[in-house]
C-alpha positions in Angstrom: 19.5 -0.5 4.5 16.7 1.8 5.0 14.3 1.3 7.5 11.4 3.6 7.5 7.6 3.6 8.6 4.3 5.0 7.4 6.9 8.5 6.8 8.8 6.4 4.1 5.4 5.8 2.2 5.6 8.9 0.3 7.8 12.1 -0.6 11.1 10.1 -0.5 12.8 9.6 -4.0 15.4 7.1 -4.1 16.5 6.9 -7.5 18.3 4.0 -9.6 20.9 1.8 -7.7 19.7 3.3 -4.3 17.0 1.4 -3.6 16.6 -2.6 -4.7 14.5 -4.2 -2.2 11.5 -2.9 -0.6 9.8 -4.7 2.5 6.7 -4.3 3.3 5.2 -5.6 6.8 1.8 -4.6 6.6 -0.8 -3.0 4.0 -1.1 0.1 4.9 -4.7 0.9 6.4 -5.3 3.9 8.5 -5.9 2.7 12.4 -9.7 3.4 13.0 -9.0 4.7 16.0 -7.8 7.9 14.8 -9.9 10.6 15.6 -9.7 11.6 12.1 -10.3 8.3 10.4 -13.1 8.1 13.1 -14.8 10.9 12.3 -14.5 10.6 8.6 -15.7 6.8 9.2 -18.7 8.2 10.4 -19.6 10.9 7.9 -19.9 7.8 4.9 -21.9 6.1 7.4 -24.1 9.2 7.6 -24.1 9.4 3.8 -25.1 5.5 3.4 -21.8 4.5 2.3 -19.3 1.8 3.5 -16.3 3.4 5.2 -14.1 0.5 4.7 -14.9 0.2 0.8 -15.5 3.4 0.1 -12.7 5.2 2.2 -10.3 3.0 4.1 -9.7 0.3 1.3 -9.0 3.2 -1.7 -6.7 5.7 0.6 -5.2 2.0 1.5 -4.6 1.0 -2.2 -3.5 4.4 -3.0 -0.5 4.6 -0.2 0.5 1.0 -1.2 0.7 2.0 -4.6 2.8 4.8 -3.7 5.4 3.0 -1.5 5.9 0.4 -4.3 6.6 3.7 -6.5 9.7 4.4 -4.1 11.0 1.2 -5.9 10.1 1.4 -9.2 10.8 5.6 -10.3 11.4 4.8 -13.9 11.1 2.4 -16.6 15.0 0.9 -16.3 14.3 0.7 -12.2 14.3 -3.1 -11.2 13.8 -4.5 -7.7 12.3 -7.0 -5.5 9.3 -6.3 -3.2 8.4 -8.5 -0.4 4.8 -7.9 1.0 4.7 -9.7 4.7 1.1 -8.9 4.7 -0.7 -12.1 4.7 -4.2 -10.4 4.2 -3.7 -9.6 0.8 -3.9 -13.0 -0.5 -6.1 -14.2 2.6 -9.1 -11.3 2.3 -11.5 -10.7 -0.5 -9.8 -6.9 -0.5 -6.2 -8.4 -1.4 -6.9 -8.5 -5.1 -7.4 -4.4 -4.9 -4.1 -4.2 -3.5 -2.7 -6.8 -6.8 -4.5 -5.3 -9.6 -3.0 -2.1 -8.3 0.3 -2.8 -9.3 1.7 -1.3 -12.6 1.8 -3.8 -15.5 4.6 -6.0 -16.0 4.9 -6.4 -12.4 5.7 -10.6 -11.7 4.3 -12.0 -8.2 5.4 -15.3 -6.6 4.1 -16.4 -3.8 6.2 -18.0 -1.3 4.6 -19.4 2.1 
């Protein structure tokens, strides 16, 4: 069992039989009260942008996309992932999480 947090999102390669099953608790959006995320909130403010949609939500779909790459490395890699994130079938966002997935992917949905 490998329990890891927002580290474990990218840079680790568990190939094959080492990795089957991948929770994940949350989606993972940078906290907006990061200096960092603050400041670059800000900046697409200044520039007339959204900072959710035009920052937060893509680095969002792009780190989601990678942690469900620490499952699936090749094309023979199988597993299960279980997304305990409610929001992404509950907010208009969630289906930028689900069309992010590579093809072939199947979803149930269990409540």
């Amino acid at each position: 069992v490998l329990v890891g947090v927002e580290s474990f999102w990218e840079g680790i390669d568990l190939p094959g039989e080492c990795l089957k099953t991948l929770v994940l608790v949350k989606l993972p959006f940078k906290s907006p009260q990061d200096p960092l995320v603050a400041a670059r909130s800000r900046w697409y403010q200044e520039q007339g942008k959204d900072p959710f949609t035009d920052y937060l939500l893509p680095e969002a779909v792009l780190v989601f996309r990678q942690g469900f790459g620490r499952l699936i490395r090749t094309k023979e890699d199988r597993g299960v992932v279980y997304l305990l994130d409610s929001r992404v079938l509950d907010k208009g966002y969630g289906r930028v999480f689900l069309s992010s997935l590579p093809p072939g992917v199947k979803m149930d949905v269990v409540e």
